[in-house]
VEXKE-826408 format. One record per residue: residue number from 1; residue in one letter; chain; y, z, x of N, C-alpha, C, O in turn. Coordinates in nm, 2 decimals. Layout:
% residues N
(site NUM,a,A,(Y,Z,X),(Y,Z,X),(Y,Z,X),(Y,Z,X))
...
% end
This chain:
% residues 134
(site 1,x,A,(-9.37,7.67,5.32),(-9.40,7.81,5.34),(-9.33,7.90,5.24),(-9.39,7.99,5.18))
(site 2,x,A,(-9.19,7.87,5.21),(-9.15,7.94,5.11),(-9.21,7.93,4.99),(-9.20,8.03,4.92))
(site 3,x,A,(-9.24,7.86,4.94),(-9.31,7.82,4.83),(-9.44,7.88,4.77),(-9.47,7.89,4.65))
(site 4,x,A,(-9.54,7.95,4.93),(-9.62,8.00,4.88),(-9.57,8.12,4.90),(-9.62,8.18,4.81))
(site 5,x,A,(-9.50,8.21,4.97),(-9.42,8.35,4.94),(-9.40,8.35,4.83),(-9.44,8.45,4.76))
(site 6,x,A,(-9.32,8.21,4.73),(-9.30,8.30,4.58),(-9.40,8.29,4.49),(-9.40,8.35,4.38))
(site 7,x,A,(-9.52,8.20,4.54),(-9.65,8.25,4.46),(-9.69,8.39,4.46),(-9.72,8.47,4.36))
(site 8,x,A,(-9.69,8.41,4.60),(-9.77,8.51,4.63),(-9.66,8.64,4.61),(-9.68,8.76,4.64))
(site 9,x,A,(-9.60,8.62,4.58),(-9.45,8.72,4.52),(-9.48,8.78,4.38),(-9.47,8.89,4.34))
(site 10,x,A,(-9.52,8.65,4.29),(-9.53,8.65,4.18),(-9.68,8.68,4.13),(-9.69,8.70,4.01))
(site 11,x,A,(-9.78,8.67,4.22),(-9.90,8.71,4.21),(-9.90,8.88,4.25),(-10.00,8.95,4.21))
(site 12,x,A,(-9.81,8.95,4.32),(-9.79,9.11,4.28),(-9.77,9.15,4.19),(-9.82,9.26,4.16))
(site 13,x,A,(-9.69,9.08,4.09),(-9.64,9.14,3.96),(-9.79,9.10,3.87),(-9.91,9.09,3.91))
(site 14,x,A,(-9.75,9.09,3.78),(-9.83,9.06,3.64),(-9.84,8.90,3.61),(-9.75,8.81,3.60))
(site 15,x,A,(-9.98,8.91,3.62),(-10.03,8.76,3.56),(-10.04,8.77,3.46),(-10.01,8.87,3.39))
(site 16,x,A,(-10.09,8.63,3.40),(-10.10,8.62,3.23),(-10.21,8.67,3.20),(-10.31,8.62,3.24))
(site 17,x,A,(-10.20,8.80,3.12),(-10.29,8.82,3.05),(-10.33,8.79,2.92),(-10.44,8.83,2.88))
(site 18,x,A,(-10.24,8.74,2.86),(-10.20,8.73,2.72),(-10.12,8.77,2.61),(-10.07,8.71,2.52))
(site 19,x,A,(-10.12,8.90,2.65),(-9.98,8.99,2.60),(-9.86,9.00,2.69),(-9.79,9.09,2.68))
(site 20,x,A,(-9.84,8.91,2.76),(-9.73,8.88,2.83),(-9.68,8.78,2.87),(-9.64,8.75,2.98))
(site 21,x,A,(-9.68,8.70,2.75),(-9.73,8.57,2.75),(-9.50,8.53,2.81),(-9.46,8.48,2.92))
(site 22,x,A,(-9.45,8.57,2.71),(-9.34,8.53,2.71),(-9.23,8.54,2.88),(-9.16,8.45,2.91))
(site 23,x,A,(-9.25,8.67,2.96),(-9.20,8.70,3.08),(-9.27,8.60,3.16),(-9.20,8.56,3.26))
(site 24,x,A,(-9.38,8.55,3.13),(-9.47,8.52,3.23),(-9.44,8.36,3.25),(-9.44,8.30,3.36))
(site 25,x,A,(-9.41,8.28,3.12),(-9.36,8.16,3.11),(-9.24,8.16,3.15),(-9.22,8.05,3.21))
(site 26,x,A,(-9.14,8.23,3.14),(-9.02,8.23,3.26),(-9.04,8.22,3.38),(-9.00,8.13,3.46))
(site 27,x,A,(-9.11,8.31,3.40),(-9.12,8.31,3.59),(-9.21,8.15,3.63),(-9.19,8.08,3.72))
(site 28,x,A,(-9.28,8.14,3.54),(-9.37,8.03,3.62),(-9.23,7.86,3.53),(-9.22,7.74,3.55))
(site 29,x,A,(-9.21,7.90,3.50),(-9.04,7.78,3.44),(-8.93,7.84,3.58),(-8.82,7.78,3.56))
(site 30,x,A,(-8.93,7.89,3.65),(-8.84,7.91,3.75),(-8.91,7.90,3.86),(-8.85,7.91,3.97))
(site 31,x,A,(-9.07,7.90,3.84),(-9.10,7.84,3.98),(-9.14,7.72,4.00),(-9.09,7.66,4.10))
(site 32,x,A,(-9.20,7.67,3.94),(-9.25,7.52,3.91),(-9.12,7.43,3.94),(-9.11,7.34,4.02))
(site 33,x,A,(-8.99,7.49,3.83),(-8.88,7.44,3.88),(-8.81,7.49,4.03),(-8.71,7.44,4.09))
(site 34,x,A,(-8.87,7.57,4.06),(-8.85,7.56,4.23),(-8.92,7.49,4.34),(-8.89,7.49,4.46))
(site 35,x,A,(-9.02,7.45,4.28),(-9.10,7.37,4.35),(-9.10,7.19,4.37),(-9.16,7.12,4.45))
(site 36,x,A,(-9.00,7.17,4.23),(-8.97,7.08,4.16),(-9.07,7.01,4.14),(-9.09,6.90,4.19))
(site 37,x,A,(-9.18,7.10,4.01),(-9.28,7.00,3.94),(-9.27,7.07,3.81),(-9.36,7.08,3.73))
(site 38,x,A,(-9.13,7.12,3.80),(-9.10,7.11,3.66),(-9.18,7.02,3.54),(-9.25,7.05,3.44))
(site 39,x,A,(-9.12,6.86,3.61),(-9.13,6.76,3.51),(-9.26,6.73,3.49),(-9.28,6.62,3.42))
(site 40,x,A,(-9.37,6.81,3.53),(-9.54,6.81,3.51),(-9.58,6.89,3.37),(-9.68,6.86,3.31))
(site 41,x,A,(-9.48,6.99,3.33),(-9.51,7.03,3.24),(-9.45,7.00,3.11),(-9.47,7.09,3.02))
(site 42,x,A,(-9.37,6.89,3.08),(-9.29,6.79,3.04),(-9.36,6.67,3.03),(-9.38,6.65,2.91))
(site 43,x,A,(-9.40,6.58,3.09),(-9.44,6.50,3.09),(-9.59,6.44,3.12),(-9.66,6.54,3.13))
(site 44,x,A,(-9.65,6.34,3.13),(-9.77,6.29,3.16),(-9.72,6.16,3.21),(-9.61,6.13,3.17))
(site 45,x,A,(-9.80,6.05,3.32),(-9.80,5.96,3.31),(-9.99,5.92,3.39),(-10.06,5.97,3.48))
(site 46,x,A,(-10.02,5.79,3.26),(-10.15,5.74,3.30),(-10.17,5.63,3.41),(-10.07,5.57,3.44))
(site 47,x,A,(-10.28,5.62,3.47),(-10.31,5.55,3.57),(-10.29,5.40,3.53),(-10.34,5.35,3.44))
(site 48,x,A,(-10.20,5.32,3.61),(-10.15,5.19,3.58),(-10.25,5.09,3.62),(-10.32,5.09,3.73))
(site 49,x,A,(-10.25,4.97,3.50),(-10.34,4.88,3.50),(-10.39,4.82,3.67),(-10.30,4.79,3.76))
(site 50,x,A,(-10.49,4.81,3.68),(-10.54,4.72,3.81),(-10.45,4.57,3.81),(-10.42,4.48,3.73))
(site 51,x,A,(-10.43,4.59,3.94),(-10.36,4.44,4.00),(-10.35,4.42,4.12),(-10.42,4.49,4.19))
(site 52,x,A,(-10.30,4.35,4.17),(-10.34,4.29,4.30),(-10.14,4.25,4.40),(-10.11,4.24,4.51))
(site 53,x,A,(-10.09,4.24,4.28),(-9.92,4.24,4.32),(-9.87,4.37,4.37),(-9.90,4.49,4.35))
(site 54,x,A,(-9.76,4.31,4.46),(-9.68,4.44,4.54),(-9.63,4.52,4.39),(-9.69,4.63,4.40))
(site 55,x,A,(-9.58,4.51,4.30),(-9.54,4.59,4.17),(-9.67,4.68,4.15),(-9.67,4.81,4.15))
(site 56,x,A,(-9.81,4.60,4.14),(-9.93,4.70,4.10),(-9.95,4.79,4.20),(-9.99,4.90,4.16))
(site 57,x,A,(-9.93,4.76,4.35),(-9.91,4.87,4.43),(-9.86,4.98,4.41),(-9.90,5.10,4.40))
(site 58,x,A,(-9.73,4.93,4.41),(-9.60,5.06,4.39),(-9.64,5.12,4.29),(-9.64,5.25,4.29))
(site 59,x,A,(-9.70,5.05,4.16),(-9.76,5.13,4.03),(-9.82,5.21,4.10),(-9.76,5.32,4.13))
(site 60,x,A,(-9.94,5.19,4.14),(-10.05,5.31,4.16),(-10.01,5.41,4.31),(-10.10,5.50,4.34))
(site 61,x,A,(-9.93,5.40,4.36),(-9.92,5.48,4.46),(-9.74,5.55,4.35),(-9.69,5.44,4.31))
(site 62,x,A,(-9.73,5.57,4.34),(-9.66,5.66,4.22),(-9.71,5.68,4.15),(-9.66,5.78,4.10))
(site 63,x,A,(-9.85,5.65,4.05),(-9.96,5.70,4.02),(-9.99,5.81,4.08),(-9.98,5.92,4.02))
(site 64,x,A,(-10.04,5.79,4.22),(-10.09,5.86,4.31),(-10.02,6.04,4.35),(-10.06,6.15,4.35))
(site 65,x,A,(-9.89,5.96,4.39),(-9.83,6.09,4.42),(-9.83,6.19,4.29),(-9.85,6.32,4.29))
(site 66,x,A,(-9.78,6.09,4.17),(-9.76,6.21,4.07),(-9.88,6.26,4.04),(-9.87,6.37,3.98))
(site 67,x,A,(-10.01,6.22,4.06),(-10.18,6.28,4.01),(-10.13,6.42,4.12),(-10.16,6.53,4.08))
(site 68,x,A,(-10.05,6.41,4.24),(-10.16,6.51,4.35),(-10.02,6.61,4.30),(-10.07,6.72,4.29))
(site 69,x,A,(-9.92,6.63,4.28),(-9.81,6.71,4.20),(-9.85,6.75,4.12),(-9.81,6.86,4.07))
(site 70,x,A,(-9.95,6.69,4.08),(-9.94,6.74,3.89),(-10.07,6.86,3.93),(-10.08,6.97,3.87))
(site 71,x,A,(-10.12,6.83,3.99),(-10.26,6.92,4.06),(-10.18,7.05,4.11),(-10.20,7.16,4.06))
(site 72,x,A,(-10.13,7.04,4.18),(-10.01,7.17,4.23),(-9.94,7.24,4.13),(-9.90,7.36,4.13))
(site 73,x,A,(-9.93,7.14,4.04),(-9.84,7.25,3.91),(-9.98,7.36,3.86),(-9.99,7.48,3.84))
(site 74,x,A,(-10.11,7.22,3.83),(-10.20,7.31,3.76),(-10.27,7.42,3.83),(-10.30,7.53,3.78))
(site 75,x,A,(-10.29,7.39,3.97),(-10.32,7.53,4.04),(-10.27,7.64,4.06),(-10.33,7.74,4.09))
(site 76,x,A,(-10.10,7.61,4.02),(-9.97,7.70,4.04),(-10.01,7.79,3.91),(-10.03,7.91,3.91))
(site 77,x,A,(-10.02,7.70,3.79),(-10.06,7.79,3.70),(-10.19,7.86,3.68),(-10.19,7.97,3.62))
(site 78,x,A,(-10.28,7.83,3.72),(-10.41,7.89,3.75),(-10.42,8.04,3.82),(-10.47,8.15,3.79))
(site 79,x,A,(-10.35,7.98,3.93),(-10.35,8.13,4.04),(-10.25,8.23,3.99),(-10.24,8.35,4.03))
(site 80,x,A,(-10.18,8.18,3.88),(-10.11,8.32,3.80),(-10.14,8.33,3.68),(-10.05,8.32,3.60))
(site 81,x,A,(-10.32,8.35,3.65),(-10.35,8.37,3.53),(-10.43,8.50,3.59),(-10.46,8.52,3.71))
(site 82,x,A,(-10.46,8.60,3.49),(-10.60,8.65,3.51),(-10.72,8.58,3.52),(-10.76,8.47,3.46))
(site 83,x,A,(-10.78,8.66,3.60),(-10.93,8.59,3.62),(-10.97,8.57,3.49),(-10.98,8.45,3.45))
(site 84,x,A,(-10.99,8.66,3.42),(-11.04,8.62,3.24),(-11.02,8.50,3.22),(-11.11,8.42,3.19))
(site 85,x,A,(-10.86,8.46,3.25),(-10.81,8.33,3.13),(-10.83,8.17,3.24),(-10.82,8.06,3.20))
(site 86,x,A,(-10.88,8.22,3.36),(-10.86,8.14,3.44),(-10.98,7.96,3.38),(-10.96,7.84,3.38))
(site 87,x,A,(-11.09,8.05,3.34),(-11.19,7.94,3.27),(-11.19,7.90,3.16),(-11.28,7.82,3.12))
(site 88,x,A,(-11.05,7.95,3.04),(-11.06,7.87,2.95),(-10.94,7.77,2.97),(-10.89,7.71,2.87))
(site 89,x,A,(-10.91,7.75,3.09),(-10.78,7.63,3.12),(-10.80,7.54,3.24),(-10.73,7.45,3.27))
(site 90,x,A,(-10.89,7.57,3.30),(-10.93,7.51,3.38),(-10.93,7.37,3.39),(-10.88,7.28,3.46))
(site 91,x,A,(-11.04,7.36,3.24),(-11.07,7.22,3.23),(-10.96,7.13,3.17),(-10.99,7.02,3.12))
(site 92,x,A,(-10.83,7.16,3.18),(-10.73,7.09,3.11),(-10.70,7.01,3.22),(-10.72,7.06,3.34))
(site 93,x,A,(-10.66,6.88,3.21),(-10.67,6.75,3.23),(-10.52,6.70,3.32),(-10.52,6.62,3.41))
(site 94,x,A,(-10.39,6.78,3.28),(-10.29,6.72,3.32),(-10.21,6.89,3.32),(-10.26,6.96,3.23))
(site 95,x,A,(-10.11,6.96,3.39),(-10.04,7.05,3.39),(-9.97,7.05,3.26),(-9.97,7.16,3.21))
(site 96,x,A,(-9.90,6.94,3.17),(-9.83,6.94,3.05),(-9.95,7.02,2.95),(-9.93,7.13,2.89))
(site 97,x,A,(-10.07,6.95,2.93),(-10.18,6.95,2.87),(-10.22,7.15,2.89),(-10.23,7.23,2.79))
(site 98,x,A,(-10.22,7.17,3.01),(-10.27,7.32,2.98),(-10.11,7.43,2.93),(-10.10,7.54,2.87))
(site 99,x,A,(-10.04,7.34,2.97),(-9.86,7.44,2.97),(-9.88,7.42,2.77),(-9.88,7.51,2.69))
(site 100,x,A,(-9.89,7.33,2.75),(-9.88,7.33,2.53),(-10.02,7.38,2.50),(-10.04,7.37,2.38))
(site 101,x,A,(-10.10,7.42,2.56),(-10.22,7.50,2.53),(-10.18,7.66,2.54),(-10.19,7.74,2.45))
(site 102,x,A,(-10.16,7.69,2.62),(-10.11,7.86,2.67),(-9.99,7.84,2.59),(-9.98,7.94,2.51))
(site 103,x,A,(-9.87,7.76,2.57),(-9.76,7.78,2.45),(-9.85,7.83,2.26),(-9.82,7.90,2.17))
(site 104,x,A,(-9.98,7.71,2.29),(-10.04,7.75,2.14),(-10.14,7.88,2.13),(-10.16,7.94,2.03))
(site 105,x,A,(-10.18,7.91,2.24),(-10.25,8.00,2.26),(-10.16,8.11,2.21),(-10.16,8.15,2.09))
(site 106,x,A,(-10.05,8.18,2.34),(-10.01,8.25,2.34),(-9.87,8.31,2.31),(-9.82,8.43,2.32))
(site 107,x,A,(-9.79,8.17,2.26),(-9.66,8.17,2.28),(-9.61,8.20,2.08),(-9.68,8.16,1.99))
(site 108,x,A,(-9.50,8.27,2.06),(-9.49,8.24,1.93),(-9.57,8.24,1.82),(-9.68,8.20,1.84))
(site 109,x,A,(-9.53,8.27,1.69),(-9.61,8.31,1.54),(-9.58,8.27,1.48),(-9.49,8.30,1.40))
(site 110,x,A,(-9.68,8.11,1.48),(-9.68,8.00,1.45),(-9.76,8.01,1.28),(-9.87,8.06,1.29))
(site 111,x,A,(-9.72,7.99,1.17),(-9.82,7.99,1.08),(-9.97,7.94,1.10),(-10.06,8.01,1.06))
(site 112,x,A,(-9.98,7.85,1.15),(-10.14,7.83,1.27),(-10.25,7.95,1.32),(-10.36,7.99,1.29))
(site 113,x,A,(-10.16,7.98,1.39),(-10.13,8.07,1.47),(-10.18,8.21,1.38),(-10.30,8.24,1.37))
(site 114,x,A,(-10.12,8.26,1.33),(-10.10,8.34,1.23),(-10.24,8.34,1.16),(-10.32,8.42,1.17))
(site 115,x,A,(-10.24,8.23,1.09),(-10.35,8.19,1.02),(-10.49,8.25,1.08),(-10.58,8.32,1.03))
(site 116,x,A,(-10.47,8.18,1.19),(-10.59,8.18,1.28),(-10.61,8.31,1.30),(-10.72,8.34,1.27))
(site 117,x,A,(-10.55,8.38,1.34),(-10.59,8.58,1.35),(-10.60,8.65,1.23),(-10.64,8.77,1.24))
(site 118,x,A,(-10.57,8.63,1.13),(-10.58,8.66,1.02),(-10.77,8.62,0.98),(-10.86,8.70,0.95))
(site 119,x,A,(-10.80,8.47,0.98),(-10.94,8.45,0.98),(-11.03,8.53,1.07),(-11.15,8.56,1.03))
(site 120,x,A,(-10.99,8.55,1.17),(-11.05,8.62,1.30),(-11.05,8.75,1.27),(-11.15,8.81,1.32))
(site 121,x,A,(-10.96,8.84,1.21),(-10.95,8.95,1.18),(-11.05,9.01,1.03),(-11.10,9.12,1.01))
(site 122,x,A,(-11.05,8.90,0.97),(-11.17,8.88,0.87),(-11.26,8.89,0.89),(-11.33,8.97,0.82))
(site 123,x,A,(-11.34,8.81,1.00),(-11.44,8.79,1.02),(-11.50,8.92,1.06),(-11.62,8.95,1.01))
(site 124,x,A,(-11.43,9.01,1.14),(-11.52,9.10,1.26),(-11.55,9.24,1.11),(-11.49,9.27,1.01))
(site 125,x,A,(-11.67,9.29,1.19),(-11.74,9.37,1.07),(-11.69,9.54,1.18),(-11.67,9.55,1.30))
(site 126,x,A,(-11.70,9.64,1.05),(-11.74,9.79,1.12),(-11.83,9.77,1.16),(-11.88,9.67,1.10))
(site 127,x,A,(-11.94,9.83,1.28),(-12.04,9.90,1.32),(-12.08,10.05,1.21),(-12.03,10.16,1.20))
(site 128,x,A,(-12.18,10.00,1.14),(-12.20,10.11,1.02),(-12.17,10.27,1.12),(-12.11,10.37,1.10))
(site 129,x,A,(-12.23,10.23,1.20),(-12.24,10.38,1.33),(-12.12,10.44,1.32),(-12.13,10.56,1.28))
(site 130,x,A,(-12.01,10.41,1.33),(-11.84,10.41,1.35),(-11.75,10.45,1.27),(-11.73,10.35,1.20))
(site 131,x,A,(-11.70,10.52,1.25),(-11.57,10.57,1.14),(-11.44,10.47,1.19),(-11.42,10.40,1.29))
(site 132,x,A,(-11.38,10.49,1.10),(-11.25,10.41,1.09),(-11.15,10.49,1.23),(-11.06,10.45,1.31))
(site 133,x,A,(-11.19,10.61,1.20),(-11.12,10.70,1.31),(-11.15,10.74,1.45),(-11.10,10.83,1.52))
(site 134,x,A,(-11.26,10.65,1.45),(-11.31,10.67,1.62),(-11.43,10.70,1.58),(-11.52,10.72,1.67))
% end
């Protein structure tokens, strides 16, 4: 129960919108680590080979638990996104996977990074209609 109070704590304030990228990775790094699924946005682990031994058990049921954690980290991050950003992360695969996506997205001025809005800022044309001044 406490756990969803500080979602829902943290869903009053400001979600990611993208210009806030930096406050916003704190709070969700002090809750995830309060929830202790820190280590989802750190790590990955893949589904272990099929077998039929008590070991391939224990593999896949630690498999298991960590798939339904890792789902809680990514929903944790989800529900403190804006609706906007909510569909271009969606489809990420593992919580580590969308956590180094929103770092490249939005984190830091990465020569990449940089690069990339600089092309982007090239590309877009005036509207002949439009002055520079409004």
């Amino acid at each position: 129960m406490a756990t969803k109070n500080i979602i829902a704590d943290l869903n009053k304030g400001e979600k990611l919108t993208g210009t806030n990228y930096d406050i916003w990775h704190k709070k969700m790094t002090f809750l995830l680590n309060e929830q202790e699924l820190f280590e989802h946005l750190t790590t990955i682990m893949t589904i272990p080979p099929e077998g039929n031994t008590a070991q391939s058990r224990r593999d896949l049921e630690v498999f298991e638990t960590w798939s339904k954690k890792d789902r809680c980290a990514r929903f944790t991050l989800l529900s403190c996104m804006h609706d906007d950003l909510i569909g271009a992360y969606e489809h990420c695969a593992t919580a580590k996977e969308m956590w180094d996506q929103l770092r490249f997205d939005f984190g830091g001025t990465s020569v990449t990074r940089l690069r990339s809005l600089v092309l982007k800022f090239e590309m877009y044309k005036k509207d002949p209609k439009n002055s520079m001044t409004g």
